[in-house]
C-alpha positions as CSV (number, residue, x, y, z in Angstrom):
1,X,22.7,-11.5,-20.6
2,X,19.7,-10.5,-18.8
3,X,20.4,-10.1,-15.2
4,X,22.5,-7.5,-13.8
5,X,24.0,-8.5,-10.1
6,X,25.3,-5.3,-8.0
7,X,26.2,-4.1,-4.8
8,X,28.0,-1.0,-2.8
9,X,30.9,-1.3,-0.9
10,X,32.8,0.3,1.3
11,X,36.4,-1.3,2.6
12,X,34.3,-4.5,3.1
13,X,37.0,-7.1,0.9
14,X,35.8,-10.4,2.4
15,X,32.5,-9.7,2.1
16,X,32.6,-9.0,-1.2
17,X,35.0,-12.1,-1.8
18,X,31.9,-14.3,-0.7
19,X,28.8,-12.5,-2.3
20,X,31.0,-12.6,-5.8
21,X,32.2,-16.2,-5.3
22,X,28.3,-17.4,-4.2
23,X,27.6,-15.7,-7.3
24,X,29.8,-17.3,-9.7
25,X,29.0,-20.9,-7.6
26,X,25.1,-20.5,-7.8
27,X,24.3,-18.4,-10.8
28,X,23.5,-19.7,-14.3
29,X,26.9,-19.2,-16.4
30,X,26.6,-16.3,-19.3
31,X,23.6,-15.0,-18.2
32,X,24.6,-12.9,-15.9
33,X,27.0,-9.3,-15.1
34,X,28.1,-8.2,-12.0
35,X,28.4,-4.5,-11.0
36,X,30.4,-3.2,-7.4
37,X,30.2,0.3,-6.6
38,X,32.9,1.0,-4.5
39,X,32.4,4.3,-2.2
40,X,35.5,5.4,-1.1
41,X,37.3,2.5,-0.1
42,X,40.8,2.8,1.0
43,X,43.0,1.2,-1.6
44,X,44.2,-1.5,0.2
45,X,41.0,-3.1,0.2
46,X,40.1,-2.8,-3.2
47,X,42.9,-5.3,-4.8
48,X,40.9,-8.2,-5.2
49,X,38.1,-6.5,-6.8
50,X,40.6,-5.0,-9.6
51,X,41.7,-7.9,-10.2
52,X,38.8,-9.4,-11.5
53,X,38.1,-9.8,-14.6
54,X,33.9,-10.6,-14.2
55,X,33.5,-7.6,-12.0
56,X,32.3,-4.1,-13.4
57,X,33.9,-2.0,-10.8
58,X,32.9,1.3,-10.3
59,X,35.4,3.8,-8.2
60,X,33.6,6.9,-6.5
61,X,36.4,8.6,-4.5
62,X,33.6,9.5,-1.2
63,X,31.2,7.5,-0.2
64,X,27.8,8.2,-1.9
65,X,25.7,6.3,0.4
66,X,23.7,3.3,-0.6
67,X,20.7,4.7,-2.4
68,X,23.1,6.6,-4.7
69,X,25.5,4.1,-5.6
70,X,22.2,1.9,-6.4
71,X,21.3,4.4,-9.2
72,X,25.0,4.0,-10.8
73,X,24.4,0.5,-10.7
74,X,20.9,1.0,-13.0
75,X,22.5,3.6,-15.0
76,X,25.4,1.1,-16.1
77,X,23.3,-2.1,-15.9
78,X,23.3,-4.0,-19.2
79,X,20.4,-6.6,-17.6
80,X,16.6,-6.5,-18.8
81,X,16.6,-7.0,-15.0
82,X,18.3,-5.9,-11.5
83,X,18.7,-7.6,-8.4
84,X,21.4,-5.4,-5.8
85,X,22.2,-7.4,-3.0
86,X,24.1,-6.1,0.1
87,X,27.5,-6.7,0.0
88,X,27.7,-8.7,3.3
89,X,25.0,-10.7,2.4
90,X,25.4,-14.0,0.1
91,X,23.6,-17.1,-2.4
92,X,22.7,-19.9,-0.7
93,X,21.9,-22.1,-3.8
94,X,21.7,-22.8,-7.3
95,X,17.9,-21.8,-9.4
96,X,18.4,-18.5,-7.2
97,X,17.5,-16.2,-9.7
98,X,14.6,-18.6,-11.8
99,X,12.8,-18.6,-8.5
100,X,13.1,-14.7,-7.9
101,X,11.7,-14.0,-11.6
102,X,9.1,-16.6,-11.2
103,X,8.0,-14.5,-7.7
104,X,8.2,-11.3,-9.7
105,X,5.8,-12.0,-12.6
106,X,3.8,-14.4,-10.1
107,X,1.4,-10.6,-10.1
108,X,1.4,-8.5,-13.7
109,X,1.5,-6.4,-11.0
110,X,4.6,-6.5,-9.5
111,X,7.4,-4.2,-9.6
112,X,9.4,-4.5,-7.4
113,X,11.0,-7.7,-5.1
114,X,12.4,-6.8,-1.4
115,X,12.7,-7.9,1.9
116,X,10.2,-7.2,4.5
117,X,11.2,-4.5,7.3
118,X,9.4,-2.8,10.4
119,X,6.3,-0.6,10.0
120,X,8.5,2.7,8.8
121,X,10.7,1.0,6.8
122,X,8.6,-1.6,5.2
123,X,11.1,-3.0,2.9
124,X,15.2,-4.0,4.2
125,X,17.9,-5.1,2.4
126,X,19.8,-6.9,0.9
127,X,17.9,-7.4,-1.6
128,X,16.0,-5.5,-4.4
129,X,14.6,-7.2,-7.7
130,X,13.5,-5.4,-10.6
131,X,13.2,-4.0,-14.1
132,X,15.5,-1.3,-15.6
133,X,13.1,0.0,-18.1
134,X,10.5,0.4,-15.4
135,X,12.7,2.5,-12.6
136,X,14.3,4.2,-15.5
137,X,11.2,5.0,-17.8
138,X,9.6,6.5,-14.8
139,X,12.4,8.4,-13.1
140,X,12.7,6.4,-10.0
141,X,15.7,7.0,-7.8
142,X,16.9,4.6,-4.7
143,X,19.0,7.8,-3.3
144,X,17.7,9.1,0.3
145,X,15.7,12.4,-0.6
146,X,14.3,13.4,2.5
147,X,14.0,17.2,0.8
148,X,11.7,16.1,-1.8
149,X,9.7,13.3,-0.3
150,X,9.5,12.9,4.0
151,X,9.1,8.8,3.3
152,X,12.4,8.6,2.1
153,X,14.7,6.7,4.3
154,X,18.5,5.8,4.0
155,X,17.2,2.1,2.8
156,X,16.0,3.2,-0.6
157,X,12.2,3.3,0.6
158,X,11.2,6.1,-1.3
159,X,11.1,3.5,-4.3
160,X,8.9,1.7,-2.2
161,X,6.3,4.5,-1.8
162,X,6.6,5.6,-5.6
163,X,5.4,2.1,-7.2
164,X,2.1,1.8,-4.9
165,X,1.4,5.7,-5.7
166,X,1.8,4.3,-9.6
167,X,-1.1,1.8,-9.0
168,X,1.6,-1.3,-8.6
169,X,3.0,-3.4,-6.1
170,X,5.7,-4.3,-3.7
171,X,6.0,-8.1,-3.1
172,X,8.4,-8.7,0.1
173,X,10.1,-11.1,1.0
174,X,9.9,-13.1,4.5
175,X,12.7,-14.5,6.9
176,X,12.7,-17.4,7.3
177,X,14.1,-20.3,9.4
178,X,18.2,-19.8,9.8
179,X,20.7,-22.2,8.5
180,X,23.8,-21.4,10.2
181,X,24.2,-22.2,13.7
182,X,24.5,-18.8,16.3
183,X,24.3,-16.8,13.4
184,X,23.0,-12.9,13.6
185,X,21.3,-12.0,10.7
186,X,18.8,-13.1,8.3
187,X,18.0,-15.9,6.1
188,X,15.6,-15.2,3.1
189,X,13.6,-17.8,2.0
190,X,12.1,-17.8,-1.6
191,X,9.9,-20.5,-3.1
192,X,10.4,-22.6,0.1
193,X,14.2,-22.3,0.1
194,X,17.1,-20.8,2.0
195,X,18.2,-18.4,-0.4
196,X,19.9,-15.2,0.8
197,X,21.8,-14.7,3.7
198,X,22.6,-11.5,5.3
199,X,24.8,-10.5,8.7
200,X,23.7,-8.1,11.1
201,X,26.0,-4.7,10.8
202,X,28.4,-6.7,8.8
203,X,29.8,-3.2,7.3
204,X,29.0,-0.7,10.2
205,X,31.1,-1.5,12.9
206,X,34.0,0.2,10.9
207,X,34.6,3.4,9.7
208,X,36.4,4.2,6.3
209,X,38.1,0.9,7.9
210,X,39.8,2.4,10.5
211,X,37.6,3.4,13.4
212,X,35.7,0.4,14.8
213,X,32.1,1.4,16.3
214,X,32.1,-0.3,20.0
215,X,28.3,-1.0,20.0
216,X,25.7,-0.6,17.8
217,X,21.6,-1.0,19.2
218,X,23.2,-3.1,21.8
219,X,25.5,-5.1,19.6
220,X,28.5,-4.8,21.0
221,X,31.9,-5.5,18.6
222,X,33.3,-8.4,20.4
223,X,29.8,-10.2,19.6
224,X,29.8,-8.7,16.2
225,X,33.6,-10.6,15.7
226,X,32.6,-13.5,17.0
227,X,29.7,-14.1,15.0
228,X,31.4,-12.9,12.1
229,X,34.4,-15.7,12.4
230,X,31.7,-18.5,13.3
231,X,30.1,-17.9,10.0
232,X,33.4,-17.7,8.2
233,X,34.5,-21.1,9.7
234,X,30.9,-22.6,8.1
235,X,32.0,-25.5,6.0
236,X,29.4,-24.1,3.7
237,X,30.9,-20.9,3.8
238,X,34.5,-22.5,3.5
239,X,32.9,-24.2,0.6
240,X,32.0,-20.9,-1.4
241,X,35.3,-19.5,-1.0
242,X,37.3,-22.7,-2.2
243,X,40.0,-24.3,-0.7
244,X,42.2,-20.8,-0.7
245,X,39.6,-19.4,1.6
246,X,40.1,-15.9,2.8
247,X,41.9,-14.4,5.9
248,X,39.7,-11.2,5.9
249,X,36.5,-13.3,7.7
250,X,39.0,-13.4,10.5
């Protein structure tokens, strides 16, 4: 084995459904582990995740926030390497992974694999590629330290800002051209190919599961629904989950 595949969660059951089955569908068999850190989910969205038997599942009883739940994810990695992908984002196709590691030792210089993001917040999720030894040896954290460094942002950017101080380098990812039809996120490209695909606020229009948000930077919840069932209803979509499908998407 020698890639570990993790993600938080918070009361997000479908999503999670479709990043682990696009996993299972597009990832080399054996060579791979996946880790969830769960943050506080109420239990009745947590029963598919127990019950499977490829899942390391880890149970915080609060939410730790993303950056933290990252570092449990290194600390109990078994992989030489690390890719944590949002847990409402999902694989698009098979040679995923041989791509990303190609793109990673592309540069001896290269630490680090993300997404590109605005000016303060130069890399986004959902995706991070890495090295264990390398964040562990030099005492890296993805948690949001504002206290000890001003560049640290609730997006794990302080990482960012560490490697270039070390002399290395970030390589980010680009968007590229969408696949789905109407849909509100991003689709990352790498090597030329749809790869990744992540929804807009797929996990913050609900709090703890019970309080929906009404509008988020001008995205309003109805929207958010709607493009959330249009991309569950994708035959590709439909095609990752199998023919039992899942009711949570609705």
């Amino acid at each position: 084995m020698h890639l570990t595949i993790a993600a938080a969660n918070v009361d997000s059951p479908e999503w999670a459904e479709l990043l682990v089955k696009s996993i299972r569908k597009f990832t080399a068999p054996g060579t791979y582990e996946i880790i969830i850190v769960d943050n506080g989910s109420l239990e009745r969205n947590l029963g598919w995740l127990r019950r499977q038997s490829d899942i390391r599942l880890i149970e915080n009883k609060e939410n730790l926030w993303h950056g933290r739940a990252m570092d449990q994810a290194v600390e109990a990695a078994a992989g030489q390497y690390i890719c944590v992908l949002d847990i409402d984002a999902h694989i698009q196709r098979v040679g995923w992974e041989d791509d990303l590691l190609a793109l990673y030792h592309a540069d001896p210089l290269t630490r680090l694999v993300g997404c590109i993001g605005p000016e303060h917040k130069p890399l986004h999720p959902p995706l991070f590629f890495f090295e264990r030894s390398f964040i562990r040896d030099h005492g890296l954290s993805f948690a949001y330290q504002p206290e000890k460094d001003p560049r640290s942002t609730d997006t794990a950017q302080l990482v960012y800002w560490q490697i270039l101080d070390l002399g290395y380098k970030v390589e980010r990812l680009e968007k590229g051209a969408k696949v789905y039809e109407n849909f509100i996120g991003d689709e990352i490209w790498i090597a030329g190919k749809p790869t990744i695909a992540h929804m807009w606020y797929g996990t913050r229009f609900q709090e703890n599961g019970l309080r929906p948000k009404m509008e988020l930077d001008g995205y309003k919840l109805f929207d958010h629904i709607k493009n959330k069932r249009s991309l569950f209803a994708q035959p590709f979509v439909r095609e990752i989950l199998g023919n039992d499908g899942t009711d949570a998407g609705t």
